[in-house]
Every structure is written in structure tokens, then in C-alpha cells.
C-alpha positions as CSV (number, residue, x, y, z in Angstrom):
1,X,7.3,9.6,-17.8
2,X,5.6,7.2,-15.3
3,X,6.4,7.2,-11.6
4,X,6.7,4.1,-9.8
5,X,6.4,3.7,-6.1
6,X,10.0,2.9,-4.9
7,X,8.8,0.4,-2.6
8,X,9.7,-4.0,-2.7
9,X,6.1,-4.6,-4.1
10,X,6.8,-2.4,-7.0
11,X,10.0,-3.9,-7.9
12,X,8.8,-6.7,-10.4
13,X,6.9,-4.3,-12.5
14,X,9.9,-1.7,-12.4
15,X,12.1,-4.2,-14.4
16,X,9.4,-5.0,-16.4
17,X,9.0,-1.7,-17.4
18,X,12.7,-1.0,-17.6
19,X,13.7,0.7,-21.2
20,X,10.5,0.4,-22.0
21,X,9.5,3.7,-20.7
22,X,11.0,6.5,-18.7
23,X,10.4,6.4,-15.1
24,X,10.8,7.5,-12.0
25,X,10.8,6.3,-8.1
26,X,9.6,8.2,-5.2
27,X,7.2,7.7,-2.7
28,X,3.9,7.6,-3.1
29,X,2.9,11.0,-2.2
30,X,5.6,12.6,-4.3
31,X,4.6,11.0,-7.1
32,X,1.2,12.7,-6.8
33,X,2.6,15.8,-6.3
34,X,4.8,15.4,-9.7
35,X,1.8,14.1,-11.5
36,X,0.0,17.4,-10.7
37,X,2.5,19.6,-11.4
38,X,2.6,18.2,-15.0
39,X,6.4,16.4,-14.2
40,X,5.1,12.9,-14.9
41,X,2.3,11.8,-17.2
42,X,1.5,9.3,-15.3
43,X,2.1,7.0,-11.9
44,X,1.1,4.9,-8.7
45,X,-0.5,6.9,-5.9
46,X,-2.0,6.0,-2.6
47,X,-5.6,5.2,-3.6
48,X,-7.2,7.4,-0.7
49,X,-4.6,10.5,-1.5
50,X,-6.0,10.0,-5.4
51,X,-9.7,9.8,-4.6
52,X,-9.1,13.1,-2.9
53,X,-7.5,14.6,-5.5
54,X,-8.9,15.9,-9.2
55,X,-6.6,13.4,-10.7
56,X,-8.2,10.9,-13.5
57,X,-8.2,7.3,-12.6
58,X,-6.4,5.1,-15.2
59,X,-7.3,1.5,-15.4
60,X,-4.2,-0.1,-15.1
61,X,-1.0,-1.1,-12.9
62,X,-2.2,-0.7,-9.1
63,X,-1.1,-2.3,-5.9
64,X,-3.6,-4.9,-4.3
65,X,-4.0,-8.4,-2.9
66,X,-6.5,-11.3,-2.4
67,X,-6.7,-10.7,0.7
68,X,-3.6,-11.0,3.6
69,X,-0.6,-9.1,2.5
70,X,2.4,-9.4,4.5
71,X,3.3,-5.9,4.0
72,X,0.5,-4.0,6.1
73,X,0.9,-4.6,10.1
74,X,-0.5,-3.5,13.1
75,X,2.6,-4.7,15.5
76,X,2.6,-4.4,19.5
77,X,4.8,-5.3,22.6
78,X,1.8,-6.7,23.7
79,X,-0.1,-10.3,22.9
80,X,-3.4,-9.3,22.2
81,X,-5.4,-5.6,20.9
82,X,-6.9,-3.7,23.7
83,X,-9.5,-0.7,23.5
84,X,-8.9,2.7,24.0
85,X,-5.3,2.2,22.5
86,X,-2.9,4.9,20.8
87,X,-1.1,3.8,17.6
88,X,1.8,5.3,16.3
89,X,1.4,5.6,12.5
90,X,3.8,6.7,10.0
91,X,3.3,10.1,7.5
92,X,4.0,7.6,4.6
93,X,0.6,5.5,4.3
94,X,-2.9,6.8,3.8
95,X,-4.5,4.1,2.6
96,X,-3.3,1.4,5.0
97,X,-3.9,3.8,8.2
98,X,-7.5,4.1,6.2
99,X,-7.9,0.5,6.2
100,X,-6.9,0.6,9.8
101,X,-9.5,3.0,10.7
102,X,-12.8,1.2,9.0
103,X,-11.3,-2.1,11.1
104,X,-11.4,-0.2,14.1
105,X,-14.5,0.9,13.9
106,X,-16.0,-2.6,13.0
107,X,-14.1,-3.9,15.8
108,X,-15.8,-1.0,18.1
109,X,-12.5,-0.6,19.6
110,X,-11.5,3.1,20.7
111,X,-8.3,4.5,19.1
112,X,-6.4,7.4,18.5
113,X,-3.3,7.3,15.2
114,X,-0.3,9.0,15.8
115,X,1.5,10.6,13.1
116,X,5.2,9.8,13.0
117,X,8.1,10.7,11.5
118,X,9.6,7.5,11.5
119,X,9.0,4.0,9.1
120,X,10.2,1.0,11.2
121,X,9.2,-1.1,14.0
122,X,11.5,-0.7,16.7
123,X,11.3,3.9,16.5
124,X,7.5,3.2,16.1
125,X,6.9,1.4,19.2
126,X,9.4,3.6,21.4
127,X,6.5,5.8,22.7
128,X,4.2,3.7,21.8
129,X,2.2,-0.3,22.5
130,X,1.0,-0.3,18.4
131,X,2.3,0.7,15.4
132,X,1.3,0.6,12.3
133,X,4.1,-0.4,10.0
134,X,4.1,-0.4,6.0
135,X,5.8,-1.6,2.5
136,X,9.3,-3.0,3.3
137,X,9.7,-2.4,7.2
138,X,6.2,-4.5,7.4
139,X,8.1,-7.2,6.1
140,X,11.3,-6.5,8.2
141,X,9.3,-6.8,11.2
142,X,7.5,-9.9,9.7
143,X,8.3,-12.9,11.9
144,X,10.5,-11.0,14.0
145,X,10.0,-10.6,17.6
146,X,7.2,-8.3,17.8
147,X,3.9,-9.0,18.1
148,X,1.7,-9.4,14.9
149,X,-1.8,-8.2,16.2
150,X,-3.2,-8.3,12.2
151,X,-2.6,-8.2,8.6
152,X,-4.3,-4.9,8.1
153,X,-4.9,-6.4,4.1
154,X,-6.6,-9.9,6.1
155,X,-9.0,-8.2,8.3
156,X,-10.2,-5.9,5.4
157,X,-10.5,-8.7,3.6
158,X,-12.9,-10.3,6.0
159,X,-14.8,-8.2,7.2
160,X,-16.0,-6.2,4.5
161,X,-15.3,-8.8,1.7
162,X,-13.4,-6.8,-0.6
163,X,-9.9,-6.9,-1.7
164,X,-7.6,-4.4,0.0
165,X,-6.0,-1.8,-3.2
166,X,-3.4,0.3,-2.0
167,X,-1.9,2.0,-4.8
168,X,-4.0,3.3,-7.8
169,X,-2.5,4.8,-11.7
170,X,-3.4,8.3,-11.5
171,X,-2.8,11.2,-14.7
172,X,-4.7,14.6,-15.3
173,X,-5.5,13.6,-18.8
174,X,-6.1,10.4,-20.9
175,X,-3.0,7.9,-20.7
176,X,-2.3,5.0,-23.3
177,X,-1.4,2.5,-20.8
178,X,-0.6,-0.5,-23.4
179,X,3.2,-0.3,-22.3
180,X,1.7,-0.2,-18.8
181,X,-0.5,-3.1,-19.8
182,X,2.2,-5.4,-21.0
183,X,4.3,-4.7,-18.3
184,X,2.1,-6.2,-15.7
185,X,1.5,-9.3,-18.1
186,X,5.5,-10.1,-18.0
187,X,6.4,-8.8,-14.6
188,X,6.2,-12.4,-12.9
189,X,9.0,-12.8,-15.0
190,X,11.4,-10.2,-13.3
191,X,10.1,-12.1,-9.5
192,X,13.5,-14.2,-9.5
193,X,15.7,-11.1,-10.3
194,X,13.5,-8.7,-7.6
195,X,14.3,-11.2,-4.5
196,X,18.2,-11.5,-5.6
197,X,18.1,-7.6,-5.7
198,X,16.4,-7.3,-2.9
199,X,18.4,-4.1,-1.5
200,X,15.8,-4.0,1.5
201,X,17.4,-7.2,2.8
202,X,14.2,-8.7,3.7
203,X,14.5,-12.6,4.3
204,X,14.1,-14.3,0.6
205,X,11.9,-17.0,1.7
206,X,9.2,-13.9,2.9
207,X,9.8,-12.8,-0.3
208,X,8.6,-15.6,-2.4
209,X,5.7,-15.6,-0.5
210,X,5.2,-12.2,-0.8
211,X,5.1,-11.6,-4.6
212,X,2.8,-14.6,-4.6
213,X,0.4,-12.3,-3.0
214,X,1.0,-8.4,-4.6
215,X,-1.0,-8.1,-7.8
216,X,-0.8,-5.6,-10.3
217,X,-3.6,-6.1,-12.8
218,X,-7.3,-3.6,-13.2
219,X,-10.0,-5.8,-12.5
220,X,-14.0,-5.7,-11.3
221,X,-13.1,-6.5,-7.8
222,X,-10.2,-4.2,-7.8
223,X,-13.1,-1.6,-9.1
224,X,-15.0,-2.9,-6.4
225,X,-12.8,-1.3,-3.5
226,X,-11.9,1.9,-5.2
227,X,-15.7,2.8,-5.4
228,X,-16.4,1.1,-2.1
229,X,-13.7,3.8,-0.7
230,X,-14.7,7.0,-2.7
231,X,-18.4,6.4,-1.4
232,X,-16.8,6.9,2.1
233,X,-14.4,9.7,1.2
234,X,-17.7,11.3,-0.6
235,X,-20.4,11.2,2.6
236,X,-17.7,12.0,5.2
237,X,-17.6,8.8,7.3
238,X,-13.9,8.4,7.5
239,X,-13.2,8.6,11.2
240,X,-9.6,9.6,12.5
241,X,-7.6,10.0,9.8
């Protein structure tokens, strides 16, 4: 069985996949969770909860983009980013709030992250100037009345010239990942058929520009970020996380 994350981005690949395997939605996290308790063979994780794991990195499906990705805000009542801000973070991501973190730190702007209970925009920024907001609320909030400080995928992008990989295929043992594999080939297929599904309700014209940008495939530069982030995780310079 492979777990899938049950967010938009994933939706393509899950009807490509579609009686072609046995799977199974969750979050990120619980899929992880499932994975080590020997209930999946195989699935998506958050790429900074795997490289702290024991799990075995399979090159395969993952989440990433070229660079801006729509789905990964930081979002404020106010116009511009300040310094010594707090931002109110959701328990769902690890690797965006990562992200987050490294741009911060460039930036040389103080910050403190804010765990939350809460997903969207508007419960976010009730205590709150910034939030951090993720996968399908990102792209509720996108062009709506708040404030978009950055594309947390964008400024990663730029300033360390990588490309931002979110979501990694994890297993504790070897995984033939040729079903997995042709999947990702014919999932641009199933685009059309994810936006008129589209139970999120985001706008469809955000959509079509949003699977334009999510990529699935294991490349060098996807290689790239996931060692670029386990040297981090491995010499301890990951600040407030």
C-alpha cells in the first residue's frame, strides 16, 4: 500500500495511480507514522520529518517546484515584513516552516513561529500580523484580501538557488517504484479531471496555474535540496523550528 498526501497538489498523481495500486490519504505526518509502523510500504512524507527519521529514501514521486509555488505563503494584515515579528504557524508543515526559517535568517530579520492548531488564513492571523499558511488554504488565501508578504517556494528559490522539495517517497526497506514511476509519467493527464474535482473549491483559473508549477518526478536538482537540507539537519544549524 502507498500513502498519498491528501492534499490538491497530490490530486493528479492519485488518479493516476487509481486501481493501479492500493492507497491511502492522510496527512503528511500520519503517513510517516503508518510507514513506520509497517501499515504502508510506502508513501509521501514531509522531507524535513523524513531526513529525521531512519526511513529509506526512495527515488521517486515527491512534491517540488521550479521555484514559486502558490501553495506556501507567508500572509499578513500588514503591507510590508517587519523585524522582530511573531508568526503564527500551523502543526501541519515542517518543511515549509523550515524553508521559512533559513529565509529568515538570510533576511537577518528576528522571528519567533507559533505553533497552531489551526490551517487557514483568517484563524491564523486572529492573534497574530503573519501566518504561515500551506497546501490548499495557501491557495484559498491566494489573491484574496490579505496581504501576500512571499512565496515561501520563490524566496528559497532565490536566494539559495535550489528548488524548494516539500514532500519526499519514504519506506523502511527497498520499494519497486515502477507503478510509482509510471504514474508520474501520465498524471498530467488526470490535471483536467483534478480542477473539476476540485472539492477544496479553490478558484479554477489558480488552479491551472498551479499544476503548471507542482512537479512530481526524482531528479539531480531535486537531489540537490534533499542533501542541501540533511547537511543542515546533520550539523545542527536549523534555528527555531
Amino acid at each position: 500500500m502507498y500513502g498519498i498526501i491528501n492534499l490538491i497538489h497530490s490530486d493528479p498523481l492519485f488518479y493516476a495511480l487509481n486501481n493501479k495500486i492500493e492507497i491511502k490519504r492522510d496527512t503528511a505526518f500520519n503517513i510517516l507514522g503508518m510507514i513506520e509502523k509497517d501499515e504502508l510500504d510506502a508513501g509521501m512524507v514531509s522531507l524535513v520529518q523524513f531526513l529525521n527519521s531512519d526511513l529509506k529514501l526512495i527515488e521517486t514521486a515527491n512534491i517540488h517546484t521550479l521555484s514559486n509555488t502558490m501553495s506556501t505563503l507567508l500572509i499578513s494584515r500588514n503591507k510590508h515584513i517587519e523585524n522582530n515579528i511573531e508568526i503564527a504557524v500551523t502543526s501541519l508543515t515542517a518543511t515549509t516552516s523550515f524553508y521559512l526559517s533559513l529565509i529568515l535568517n538570510k533576511m537577518g530579520i528576528k522571528y519567533e513561529l507559533i505553533k497552531s492548531k489551526y490551517t487557514d488564513a483568517q484563524h491564523l492571523l486572529n492573534n497574530n500580523d503573519y501566518a504561515l499558511v500551506i497546501g490548499d488554504d495557501a491557495l484559498l488565501a491566494y489573491k484574496s484580501n490579505y496581504n501576500i508578504i512571499f512565496d515561501i517556494g520563490y524566496e528559497f528559490s532565490r536566494l539559495f538557488n535550489l528548488m524548494p522539495v516539500y514532500a519526499v517517497t519514504a519506506s523502511k526497506r527497498d520499494f519497486d517504484h515502477k507503478i510509482i514511476d509510471n504514474a508520474i509519467a501520465a498524471s498530467k493527464n488526470y490535471v483536467e479531471k483534478s480542477i473539476i474535482k476540485n472539492q477544496a473549491k479553490v478558484k479554477k483559473e489558480i488552479l491551472k496555474f498551479y499544476y503548471n508549477t507542482i512537479k512530481y518526478d526524482y531528479n539531480f536538482e531535486v537531489n540537490e535540496t534533499v542533501n542541501f537540507l540533511k547537511n543542515i539537519i546533520l550539523k545542527n544549524e536549523y534555528i527555531n523550528q
